[in-house]
N, C-alpha and C positions, 0 to 999 in steps of 0.2 A: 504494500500500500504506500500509495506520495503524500504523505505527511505536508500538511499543511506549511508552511513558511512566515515565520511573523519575526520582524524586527521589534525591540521594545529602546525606543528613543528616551532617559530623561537623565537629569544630573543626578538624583539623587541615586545612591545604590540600595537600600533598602525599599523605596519600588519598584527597583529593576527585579531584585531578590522574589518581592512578594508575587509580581504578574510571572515572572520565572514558574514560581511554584504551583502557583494555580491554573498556567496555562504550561503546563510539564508532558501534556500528549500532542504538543507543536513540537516541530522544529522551529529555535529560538535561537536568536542571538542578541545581543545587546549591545548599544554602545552610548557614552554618555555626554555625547553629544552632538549636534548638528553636520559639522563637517565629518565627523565620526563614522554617523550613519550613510551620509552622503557615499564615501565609500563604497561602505557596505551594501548600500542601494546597488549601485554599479557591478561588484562583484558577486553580489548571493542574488539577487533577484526575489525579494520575499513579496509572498502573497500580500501580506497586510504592515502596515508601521502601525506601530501605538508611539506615538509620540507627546510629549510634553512642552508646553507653550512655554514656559519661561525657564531658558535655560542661559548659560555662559556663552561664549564663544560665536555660535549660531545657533536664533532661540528658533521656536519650533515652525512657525511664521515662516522667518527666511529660508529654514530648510525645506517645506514643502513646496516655497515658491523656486527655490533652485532647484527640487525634485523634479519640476514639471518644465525646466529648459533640459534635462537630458534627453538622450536618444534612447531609453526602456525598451525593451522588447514589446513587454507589457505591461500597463501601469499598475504597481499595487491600489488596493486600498489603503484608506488613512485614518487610522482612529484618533482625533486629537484628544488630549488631559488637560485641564489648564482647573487652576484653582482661580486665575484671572478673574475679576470681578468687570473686567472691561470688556467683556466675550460678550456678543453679540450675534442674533441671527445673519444680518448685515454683516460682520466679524466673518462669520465661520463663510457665508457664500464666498465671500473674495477667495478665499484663502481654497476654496472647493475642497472642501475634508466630504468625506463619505457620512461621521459621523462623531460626534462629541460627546466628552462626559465631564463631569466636575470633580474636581479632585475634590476633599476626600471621596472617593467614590465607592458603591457596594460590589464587592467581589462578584454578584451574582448577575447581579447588571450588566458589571464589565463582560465575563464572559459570555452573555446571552448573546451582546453586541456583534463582542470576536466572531462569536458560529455565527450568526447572520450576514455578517460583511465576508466571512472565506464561504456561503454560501454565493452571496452573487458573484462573487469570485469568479465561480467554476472549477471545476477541474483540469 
């Protein structure tokens, strides 16, 4: 079976840890931050990003918007996090995420999301 593919974008490490653990029947990789995953976009090709809106370096913003000048084979989904209180419907269309959550967030949520977004996905 082809195991699904999920990046998990954010600075901190103990919610890299926690989505790690609860989403443990992906193939997962992490990086903690923007140009990080940028990379990684480029060489693993994952299904989905969970990324996190405010980060160092390149916050989750710039990284999606640089996501979408590569040449992807195919584009992942994109799950944004933001505890941002500046988030917006307006916000989230520019930015064209798949789909959004607030940090703190409910474990149960979050992965309800993940399997719905690697459903439209495809195979």
């Amino acid at each position: 079976m082809n195991r699904k593919k999920i990046l998990i974008v954010d600075d901190q490490r103990g919610v890299r840890e926690l989505l790690k653990a609860i989403l443990n029947d992906f193939s997962l990789q992490e990086a903690s931050d923007g140009l990080e995953a940028i990379t990684i976009i480029q060489q693993w090709s994952p299904d989905l990003i969970i990324i996190d809106m405010k980060m160092p370096v390149l916050d989750g913003g710039a990284t999606i918007k640089k996501m979408a000048t590569l040449n992807l084979k195919t584009k992942p989904k994109v799950l944004l996090m933001t505890a941002a209180t500046e988030i917006n419907d307006a916000k989230i269309a520019d930015l064209n995420v798949d789909q959004w959550i607030n940090k703190p967030f409910d474990l149960e949520e979050l992965r309800e999301k993940v399997i719905l977004l690697l459903e439209k996905h495809g195979d």
